[in-house]
N, C-alpha and C positions, 0 to 999 in steps of 0.2 A: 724413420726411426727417431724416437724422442732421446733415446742414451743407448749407448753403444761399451761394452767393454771390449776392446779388440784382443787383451790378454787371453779372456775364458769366451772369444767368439759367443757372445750374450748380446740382443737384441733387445728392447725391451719398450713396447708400446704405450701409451698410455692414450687411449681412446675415447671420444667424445661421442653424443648420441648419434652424429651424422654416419658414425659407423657402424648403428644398427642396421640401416638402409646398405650399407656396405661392403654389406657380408661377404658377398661370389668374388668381391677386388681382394677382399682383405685374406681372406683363402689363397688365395692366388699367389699374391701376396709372400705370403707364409711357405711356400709348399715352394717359393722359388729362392727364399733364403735359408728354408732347409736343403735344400738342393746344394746351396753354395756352400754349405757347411754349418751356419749357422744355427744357434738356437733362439726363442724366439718366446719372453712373455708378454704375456699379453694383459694389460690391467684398464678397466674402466675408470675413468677422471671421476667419478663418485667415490669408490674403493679406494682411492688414493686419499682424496680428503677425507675419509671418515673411517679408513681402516691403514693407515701407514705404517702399525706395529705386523698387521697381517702380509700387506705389500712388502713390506722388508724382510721377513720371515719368505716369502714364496722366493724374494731374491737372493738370498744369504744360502736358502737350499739350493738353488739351481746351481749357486758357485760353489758351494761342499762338492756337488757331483758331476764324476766325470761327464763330458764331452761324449754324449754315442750317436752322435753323428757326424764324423769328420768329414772333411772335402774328399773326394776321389782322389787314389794315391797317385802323384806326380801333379797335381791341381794344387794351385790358389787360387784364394780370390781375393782380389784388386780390389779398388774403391769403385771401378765399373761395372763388377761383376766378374762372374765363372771365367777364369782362363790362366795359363801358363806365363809365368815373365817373360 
């Protein structure tokens, strides 16, 4: 994770070419901090230097809008991962 908001559970990637090669981990990835509850953007380090009005914009939406993926109810998640205190 390159920034983390833990208030709005936001994730938010900023990814370099080696993650073209990457794909199948970064999926993976993805589909197991959706799991944990998380949301999860995902921006190319190109995008970021040359569009940071758009990057802020795809950010500033994800925080307007609700959370529709919460933890399973009686779950959190810890700085480990998926589990109960």
């Amino acid at each position: 994770m390159d920034f983390y908001c833990l208030a709005q559970r936001l994730v938010i990637e900023v990814d370099g070419s080696q993650h073209a090669e990457r794909t199948a981990h970064d999926e993976e990835r993805t589909k197991w901090l959706e799991r944990c509850g998380e949301r999860l953007l995902r921006f190319w380090n190109n995008e970021v230097l040359t569009n940071v009005e758009g990057v802020a914009h795809g950010i500033l939406e994800a925080l307007e809008n609700p959370h529709l993926n919460p933890p399973p109810p009686g779950e959190e998640v810890n700085r480990y991962g998926l589990g109960t205190w």
